[in-house]
N, C-alpha and C positions, 0 to 999 in steps of 0.2 A: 152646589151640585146641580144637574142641568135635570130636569124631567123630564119623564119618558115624550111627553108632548113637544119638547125644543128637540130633542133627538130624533125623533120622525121627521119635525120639521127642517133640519137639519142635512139630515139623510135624502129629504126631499131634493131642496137646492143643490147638495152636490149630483144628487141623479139627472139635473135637467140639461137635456140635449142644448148643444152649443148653436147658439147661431151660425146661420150657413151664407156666407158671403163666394158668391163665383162673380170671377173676373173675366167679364168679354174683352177680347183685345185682339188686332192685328196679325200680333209677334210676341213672341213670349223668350228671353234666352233661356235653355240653350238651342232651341229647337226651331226658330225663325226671329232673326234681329235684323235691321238695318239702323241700331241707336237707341235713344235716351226709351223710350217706349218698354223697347224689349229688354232693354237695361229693369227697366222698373218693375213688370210683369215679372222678372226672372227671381226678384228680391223680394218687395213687400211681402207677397203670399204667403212667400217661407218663414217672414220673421212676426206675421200675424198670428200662423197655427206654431211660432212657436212662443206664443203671449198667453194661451193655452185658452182663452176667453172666447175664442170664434176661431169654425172652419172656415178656411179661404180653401176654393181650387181656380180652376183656369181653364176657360175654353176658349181655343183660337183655330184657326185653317188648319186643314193639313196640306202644308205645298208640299208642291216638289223638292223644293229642296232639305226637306225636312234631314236631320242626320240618317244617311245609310245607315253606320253602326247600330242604329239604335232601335232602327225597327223591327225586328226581330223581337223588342221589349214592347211594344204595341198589342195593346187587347182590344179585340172586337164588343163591343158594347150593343151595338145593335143597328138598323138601318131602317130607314122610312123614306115618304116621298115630302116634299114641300113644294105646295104650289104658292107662286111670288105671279099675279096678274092672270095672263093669259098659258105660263109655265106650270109643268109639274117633274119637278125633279129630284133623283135621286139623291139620298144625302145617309151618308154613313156615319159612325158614330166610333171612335177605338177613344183610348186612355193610355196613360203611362205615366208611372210613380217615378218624382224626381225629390230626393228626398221625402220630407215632411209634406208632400205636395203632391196632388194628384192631376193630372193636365187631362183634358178632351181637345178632341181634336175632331172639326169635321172635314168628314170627304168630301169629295165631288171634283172628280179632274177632270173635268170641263172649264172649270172656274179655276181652280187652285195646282195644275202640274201645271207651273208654266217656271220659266226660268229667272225668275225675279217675282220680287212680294208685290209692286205696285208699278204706273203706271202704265197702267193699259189703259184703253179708249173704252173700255167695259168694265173700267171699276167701278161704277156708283153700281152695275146689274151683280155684279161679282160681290160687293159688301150687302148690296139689300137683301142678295139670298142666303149669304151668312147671317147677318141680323134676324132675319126672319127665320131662319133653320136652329138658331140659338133657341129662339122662345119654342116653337113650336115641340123642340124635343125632351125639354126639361120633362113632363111628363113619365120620360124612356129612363129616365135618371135616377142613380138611387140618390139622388140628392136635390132634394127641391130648396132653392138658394130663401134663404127671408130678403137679401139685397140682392138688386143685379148690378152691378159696378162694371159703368163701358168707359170706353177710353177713347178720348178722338173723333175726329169724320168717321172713319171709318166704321164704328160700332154705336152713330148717332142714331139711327133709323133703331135701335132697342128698345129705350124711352118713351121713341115715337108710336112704334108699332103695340108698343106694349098698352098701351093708355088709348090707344084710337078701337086695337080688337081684341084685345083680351084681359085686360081687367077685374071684368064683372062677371069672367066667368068662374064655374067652381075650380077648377082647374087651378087657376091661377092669382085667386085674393090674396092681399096681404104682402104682396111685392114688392118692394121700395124698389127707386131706382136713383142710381149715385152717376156723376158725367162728369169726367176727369177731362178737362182740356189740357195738354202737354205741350201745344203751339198753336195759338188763337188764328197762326195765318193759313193754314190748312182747315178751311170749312164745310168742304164738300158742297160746293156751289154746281147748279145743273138749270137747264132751259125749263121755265113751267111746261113745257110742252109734253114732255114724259113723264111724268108725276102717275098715270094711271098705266101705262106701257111699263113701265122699268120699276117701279115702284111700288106698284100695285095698291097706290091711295088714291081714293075716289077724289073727282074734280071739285065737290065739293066741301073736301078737307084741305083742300089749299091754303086755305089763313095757316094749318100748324106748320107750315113748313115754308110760307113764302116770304122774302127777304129782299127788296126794291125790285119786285114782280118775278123774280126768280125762286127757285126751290136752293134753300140753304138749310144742310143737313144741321150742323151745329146751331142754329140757330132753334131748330125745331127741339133737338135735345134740350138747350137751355132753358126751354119753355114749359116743357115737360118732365125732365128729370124733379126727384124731391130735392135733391140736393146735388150742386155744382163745384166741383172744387179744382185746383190749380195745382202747380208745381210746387209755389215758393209763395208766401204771405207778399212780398214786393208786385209781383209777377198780376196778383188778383187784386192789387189797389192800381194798376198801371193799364190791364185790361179795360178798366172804366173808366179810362180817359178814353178820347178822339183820337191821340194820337198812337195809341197799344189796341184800341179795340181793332181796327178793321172792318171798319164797321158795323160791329157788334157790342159797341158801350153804351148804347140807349139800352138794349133788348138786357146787357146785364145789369145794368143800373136798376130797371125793374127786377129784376131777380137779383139785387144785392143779398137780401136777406137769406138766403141758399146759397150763398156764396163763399168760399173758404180758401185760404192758401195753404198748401203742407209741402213743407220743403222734401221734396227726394233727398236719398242717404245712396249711398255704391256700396256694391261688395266687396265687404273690405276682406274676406277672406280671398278673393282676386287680384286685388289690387291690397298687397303683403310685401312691402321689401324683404321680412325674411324667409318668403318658402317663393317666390314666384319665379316660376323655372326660365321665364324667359330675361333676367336680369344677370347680367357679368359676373356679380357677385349678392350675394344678398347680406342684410343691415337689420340695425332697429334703431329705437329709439334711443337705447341706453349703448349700444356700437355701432357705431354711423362709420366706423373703419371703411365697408364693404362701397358704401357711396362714393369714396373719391377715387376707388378702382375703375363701378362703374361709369364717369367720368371720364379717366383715360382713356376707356376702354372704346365707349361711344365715340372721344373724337379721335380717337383714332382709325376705329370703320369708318368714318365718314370723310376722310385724311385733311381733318385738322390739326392744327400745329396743338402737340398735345402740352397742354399751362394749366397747371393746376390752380394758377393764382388768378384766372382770367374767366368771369363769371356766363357761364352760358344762359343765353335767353332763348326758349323755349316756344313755338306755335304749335300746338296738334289740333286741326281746325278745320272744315269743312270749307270752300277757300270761297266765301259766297260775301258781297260787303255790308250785309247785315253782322257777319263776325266781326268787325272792324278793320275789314282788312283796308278800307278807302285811305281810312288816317295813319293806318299803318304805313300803309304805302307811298303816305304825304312822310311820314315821319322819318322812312327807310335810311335815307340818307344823311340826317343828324345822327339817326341811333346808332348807325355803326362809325360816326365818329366817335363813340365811347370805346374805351378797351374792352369792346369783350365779343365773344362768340354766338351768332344766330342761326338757329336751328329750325327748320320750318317743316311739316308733316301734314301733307293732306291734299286733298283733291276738291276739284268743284269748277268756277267759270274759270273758261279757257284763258279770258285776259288776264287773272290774277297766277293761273300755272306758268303760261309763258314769261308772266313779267319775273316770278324768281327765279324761273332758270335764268332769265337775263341779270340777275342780279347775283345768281352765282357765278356768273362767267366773269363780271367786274369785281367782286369782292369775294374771290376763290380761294383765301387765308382765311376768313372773315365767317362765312354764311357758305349753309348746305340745302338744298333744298332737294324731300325728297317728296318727289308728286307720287304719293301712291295711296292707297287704304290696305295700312300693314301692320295689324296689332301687334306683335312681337315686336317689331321696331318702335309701336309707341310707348310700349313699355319702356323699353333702353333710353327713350329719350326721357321720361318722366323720372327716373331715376339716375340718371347722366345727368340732366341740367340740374343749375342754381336757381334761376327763377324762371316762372311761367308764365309767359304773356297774353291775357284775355279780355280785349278793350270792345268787346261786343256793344252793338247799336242797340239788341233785343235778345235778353236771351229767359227765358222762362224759367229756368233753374240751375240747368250747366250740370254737367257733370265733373268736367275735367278738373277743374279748381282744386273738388274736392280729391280727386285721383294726385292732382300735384302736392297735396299737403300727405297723404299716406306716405310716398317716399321722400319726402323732406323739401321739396323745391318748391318754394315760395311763391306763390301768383300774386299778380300784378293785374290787379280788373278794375272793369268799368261799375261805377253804384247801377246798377239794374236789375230786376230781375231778383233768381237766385246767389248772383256772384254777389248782392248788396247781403243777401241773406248768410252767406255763406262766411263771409270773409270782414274778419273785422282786420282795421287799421292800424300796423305795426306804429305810426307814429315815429317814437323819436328810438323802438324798439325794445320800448320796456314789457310790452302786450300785446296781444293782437295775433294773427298768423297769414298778414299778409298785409298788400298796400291797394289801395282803391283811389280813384280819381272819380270825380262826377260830372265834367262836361264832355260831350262828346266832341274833344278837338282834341289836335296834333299836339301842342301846347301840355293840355293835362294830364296827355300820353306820357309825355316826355318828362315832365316834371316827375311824374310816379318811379318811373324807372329811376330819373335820378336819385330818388330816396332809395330805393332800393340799394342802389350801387355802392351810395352813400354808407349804408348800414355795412355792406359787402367790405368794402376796401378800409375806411375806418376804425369800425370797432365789432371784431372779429369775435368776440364774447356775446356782443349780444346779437351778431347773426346766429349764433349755434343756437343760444336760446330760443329765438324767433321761429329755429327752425325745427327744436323740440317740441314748441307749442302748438308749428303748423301738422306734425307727426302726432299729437297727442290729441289733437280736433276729433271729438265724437263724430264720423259721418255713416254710422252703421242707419242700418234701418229700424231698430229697435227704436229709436224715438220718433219718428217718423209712423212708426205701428203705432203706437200707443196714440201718436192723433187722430188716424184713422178710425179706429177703434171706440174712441173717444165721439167722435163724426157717428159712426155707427150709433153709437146708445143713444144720440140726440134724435135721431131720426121715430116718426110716430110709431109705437105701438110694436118698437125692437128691443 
């Protein structure tokens, strides 16, 4: 029987306040995405406060384009000024509860009403005042975070700012701070020239943040964050080479020891073949009946010759030739001498949109190419196709993989990255839930897909199995939390 002494103490531990993890980020879904980023901010947080161990919330901009419908569910938190250099500006503060989650969002539509999330000539002024409008309002908060977890160039200048002026004050002791890189080639590179104008860091704090005599955001984070982490475990041993850093594999190699890969998971209750309203019919795993509808159904909106026995091969892809699109495009015309259907979905450099409309004009029974950014459609194709082609040069974790294996269609990747991490090798298709090749040539493109087809047209038992296992792949965020999590307790005096 326990004594009154283990029951106080008992009573204790369950009464103690949870650790408080906020998320700075760019974009958050559902409230500003352009990709993998807001894909991530939309998920983890949800499935850390529901690990019940730590509150996660999320502060990121309020653009313009934030949802109409929604703001009406927007509360006012409160307003201050922030001065960033020679600037003193207004900076508001609202909230809004998305589930289990509570989001902030800062104002300031000088900076943030504009018609797109980035690319302007005044984003490093636009993120520093975010960055620095982050810290300076926790104060205003009823949540003082024990982690600040940023994400990207974007939310680099946190780490920095946080560790150069406020630290050591009472306000603020006892802060960790975590720097999630999501794509090592976006680093927020700037002329040392503005470092004390835009930035508002004295001339001679220039070592934290300079990088072959320029200001490099990421670089600065890296050095100052407690702890650094990645997309995928492959992704953060591939950054430390010469040939993945960008040149930033000497500055992580000193910071190896802070350094971590955690593979991103999708939402899988989004990505559902049976409740996802934008799919022809919906399935599972134990009635895949509803899959060979949607099938028909796709090639026939796209007016293919509708064959059930004729396997479609799948791109939903940003059209740039670090996705692979170089080899693909070497390979284009052996792979559609195979029987089967290609489907292509996406936008990006002009040379690779116009080359497959020119390739649907010659192989117009064959291949559809639809140049657009059109989520409803990527659905239909992710559930229409058989396999899904992902032979990327670099890709840090990938999402789509995992989205091709929810509705059963099989990927087909390159060992890199995430897609190494993701996707083990069907082989002779006893195991596995998908096929991988490892050199980046036309060659091992091609060979891959042959196995694939192989499995497809031969032995039709163990496609279906192959394609239960790729449907039955844990890609929730739930494991994915628990490394964080895990990340979290390692850090000093959390």
């Amino acid at each position: 029987m326990a004594t009154k002494k283990q029951a106080v103490k008992k009573a204790e531990v369950k009464a103690a306040p949870k650790k408080k993890i906020l998320f700075v980020a760019s974009e958050a879904f559902p409230f500003a995405g352009t990709g993998g980023l807001g894909e991530v901010m939309g998920s983890l947080p949800k499935a850390i406060n529901d690990s019940g161990e730590y509150e996660a919330r999320v502060i990121l901009p309020l653009y313009g384009s934030f949802p109409e419908k929604r703001r009406a569910d927007l509360q006012f938190v409160c307003w201050t000024f922030v001065e960033l250099s020679w600037r003193r500006q207004y900076c508001g503060l609202f909230k809004i509860q998305e589930g289990n989650t509570v989001y902030y969002f800062i104002d300031n539509e000088y900076y943030f009403k504009r018609d797109k999330l980035y690319g302007f000539g005044d984003d490093g002024e636009r993120f520093a005042f975010f960055s620095k409008a982050v810290i300076d309002i926790l104060p205003r908060l009823d949540f003082m975070p024990d982690v600040l977890h940023c994400n990207d160039w974007q939310t680099a200048l946190v780490p920095i700012y946080y560790k150069l002026f406020y630290m050591y004050s009472d306000n603020y002791k006892g802060i960790k701070t975590v720097y999630t890189i999501h794509n090592i080639e976006y680093q927020g590179w700037y002329p040392r020239q503005i470092i004390g104008d835009v930035f508002g860091i004295p001339e001679h704090e220039f070592g934290s943040i300079e990088h072959f005599g320029e200001i490099n955001l990421m670089k600065g984070a890296i050095d100052y964050a407690d702890m650094v982490t990645t997309v995928s475990p492959t992704y953060a041993k591939e950054i430390l080479t010469q040939e993945y850093g960008h040149t930033l594999d000497y500055d992580l190699k000193r910071n190896e020891h802070k350094l971590k890969g955690i593979l991103n998971g999708v939402n899988t209750e989004q990505y559902n073949p049976e409740t996802n309203p934008s799919l022809f019919a919906h399935y599972s795993v134990k009635d895949k009946s509803g899959k060979a509808k949607c099938k028909a159904e796709l090639q026939s909106m796209l007016g293919l010759p509708v064959r059930a026995n004729v396997p479609i091969v799948a791109m939903i892809t940003r059209l740039a030739s670090h996705k692979g699109l170089d080899i693909v495009k070497a390979a284009m015309n052996d792979l559609l001498a195979r029987d089967i259907q290609f489907i292509m979905l996406g936008t990006g450099e002009s040379d690779y949109e116009n080359y497959f409309r020119y390739l649907q004009d010659i192989y117009g029974n064959k291949l559809r190419a639809v140049i657009a950014f059109n989520t409803d459609m990527s659905h239909k194709i992710y559930s229409g196709a058989d396999m899904f082609l992902m032979p990327s040069r670099t890709e840090p974790c990938g999402l789509s993989q995992m989205m091709a294996c929810r509705y059963g269609t099989i990927p087909i990747v390159r060992e890199t990255g995430g897609l190494h991490d993701s996707i083990v090798d069907a082989y002779n298709g006893d195991f596995g839930n998908g096929y991988k090749f490892a050199h980046y040539s036309v060659a091992d493109l091609l060979n891959a897909v042959d196995r694939a087809l192989g499995l497809y047209n031969g032995f039709p038992e163990k496609w279906r199995a192959l394609v239960d296992r790729a449907m039955r792949t844990d890609f929730s965020w739930n494991a994915s939390a628990k490394e964080y999590i895990a990340m979290y307790k390692g850090l000093p005096n959390i």
